[in-house]
N, C-alpha and C positions, 0 to 999 in steps of 0.2 A: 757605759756601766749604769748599771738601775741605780735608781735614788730610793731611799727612806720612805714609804708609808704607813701611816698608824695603824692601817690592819694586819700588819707584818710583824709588828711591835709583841712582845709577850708583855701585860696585865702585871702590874705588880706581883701580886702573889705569887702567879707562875712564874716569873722573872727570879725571885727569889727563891722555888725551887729548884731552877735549873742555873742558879746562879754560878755556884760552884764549877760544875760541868763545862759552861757556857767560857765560865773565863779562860778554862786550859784550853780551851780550843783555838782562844782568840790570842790566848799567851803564845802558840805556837807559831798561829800563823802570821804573827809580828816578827818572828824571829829570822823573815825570808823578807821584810820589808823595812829593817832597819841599816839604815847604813853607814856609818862610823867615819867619819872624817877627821884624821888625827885622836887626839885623846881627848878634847874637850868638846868636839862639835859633831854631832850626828843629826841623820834625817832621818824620821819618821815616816815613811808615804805610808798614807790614806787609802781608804779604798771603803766599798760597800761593808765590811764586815767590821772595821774597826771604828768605821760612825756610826753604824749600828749599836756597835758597844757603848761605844761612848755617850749615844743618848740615854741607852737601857739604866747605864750607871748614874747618871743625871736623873731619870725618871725615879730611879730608886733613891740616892740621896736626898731628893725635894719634895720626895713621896709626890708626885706628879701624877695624878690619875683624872685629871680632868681633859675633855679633847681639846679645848683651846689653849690649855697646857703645853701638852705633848706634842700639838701642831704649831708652836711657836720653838721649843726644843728642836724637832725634826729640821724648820725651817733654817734654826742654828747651823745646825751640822751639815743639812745635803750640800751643801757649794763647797766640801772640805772631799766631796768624793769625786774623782776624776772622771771627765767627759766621753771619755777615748783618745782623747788628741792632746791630753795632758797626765801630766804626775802634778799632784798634790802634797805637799809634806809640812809636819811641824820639825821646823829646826830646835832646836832643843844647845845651848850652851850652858856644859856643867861642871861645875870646878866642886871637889869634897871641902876645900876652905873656905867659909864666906869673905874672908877676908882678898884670896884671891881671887875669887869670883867677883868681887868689888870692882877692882883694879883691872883686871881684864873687860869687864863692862864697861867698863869708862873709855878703854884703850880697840875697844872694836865697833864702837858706831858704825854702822853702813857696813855691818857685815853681813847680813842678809842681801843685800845688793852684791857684792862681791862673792857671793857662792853660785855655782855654775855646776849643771850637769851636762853630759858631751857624748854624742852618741859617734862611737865608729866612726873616719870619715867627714864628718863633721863642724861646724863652729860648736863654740861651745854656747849654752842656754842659758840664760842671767834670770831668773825668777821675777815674779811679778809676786811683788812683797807685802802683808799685811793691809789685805782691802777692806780688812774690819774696822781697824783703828790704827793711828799711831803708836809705833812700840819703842820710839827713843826721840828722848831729851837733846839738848844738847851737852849734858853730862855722861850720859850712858844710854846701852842700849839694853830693850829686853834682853832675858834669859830662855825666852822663847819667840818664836816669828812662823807665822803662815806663806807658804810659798806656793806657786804656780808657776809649775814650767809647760809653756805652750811651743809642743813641736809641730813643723811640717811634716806633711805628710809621706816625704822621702825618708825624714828620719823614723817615721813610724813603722814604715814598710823594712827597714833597715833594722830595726830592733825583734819587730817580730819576726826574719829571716836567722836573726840569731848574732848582728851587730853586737861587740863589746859594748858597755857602757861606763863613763867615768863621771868621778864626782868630785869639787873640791872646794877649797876659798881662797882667793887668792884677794887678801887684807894685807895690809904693812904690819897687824898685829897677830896676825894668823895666816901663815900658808902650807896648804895641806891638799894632797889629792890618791883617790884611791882608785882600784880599779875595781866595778861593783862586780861582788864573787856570783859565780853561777846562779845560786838559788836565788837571790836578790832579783838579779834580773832576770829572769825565766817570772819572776813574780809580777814583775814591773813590765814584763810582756803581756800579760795578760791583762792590763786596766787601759790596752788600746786594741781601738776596733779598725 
């Protein structure tokens, strides 16, 4: 999968007239790479057009228009877009109560390590978790985590023949597994070569 370059990039202003436009496009095409793990835990995968965005909206928030700017941004984001021979995702844990969200962060440390995707066939695939920084205490954990799941290449050829794919956590404070719906993966076919 291509990486991010700042001549690819739209210019603030133009970024800001196609701002609108730009984000329904990208609102949809999230809707075929999110995938829902019970009710509090879902994964985001990543890809060329959604680190795309997500620098655009950084460029834009920090009004960023200088290139060593933008090429320290870019440098952010491209290792969150998959190789071919991985999925990328932000795990995302979200309770509508902060109070529950408390309590549950405290009760699922090492739940990024305990979430697994499983192609058809298969063992299942434990992520390679947060290579940025540390995202728990010994109190709690994030409410978010960067993942990298690195397949072999049987399961690659497997997926893109048109292998099932699952996903799940299996925590003593969360266990949970789905089975990823058609569109999801036919989308998650596509960020391997």
């Amino acid at each position: 999968m291509k990486k991010l370059v700042k001549e690819e990039l739209y210019g603030l202003e133009e970024y800001s007239n196609k701002r609108d436009e730009y984000r329904q496009k990208v609102r949809a095409h999230k809707l075929n790479r999110i995938v829902r793990i019970g009710e509090n835990v879902s994964l985001h995968f990543e890809d060329y057009l959604t680190m795309r965005y997500q620098v655009q909206e950084m460029l834009r928030a920090e009004k960023i228009f200088d290139s060593a700017g933008i090429i320290e941004e870019i440098e952010t984001y491209n290792p969150l877009i998959p190789d071919g021979q991985n999925w990328k995702a932000t795990m995302m844990i979200q309770f509508d109560n902060a109070g529950d969200r408390k309590v549950a962060l405290e009760k699922m440390i090492g739940i990024e390590r305990a979430t697994w995707v499983q192609v058809a066939g298969f063992d299942k695939v434990h992520p390679i978790a947060n290579e940025d920084l540390e995202r728990e205490t010994n109190e709690k954990t994030s409410s978010v985590h960067f993942l990298r799941f690195e397949l072999a290449q049987p399961m690659v050829e497997a997926v893109q023949n048109g292998a099932i794919i699952n996903a799940g956590v299996d925590h003593p404070a969360y266990k949970h597994e789905v089975t990823v719906p058609d569109n999801i993966r036919n989308s998650l076919a596509s960020d391997l070569d």
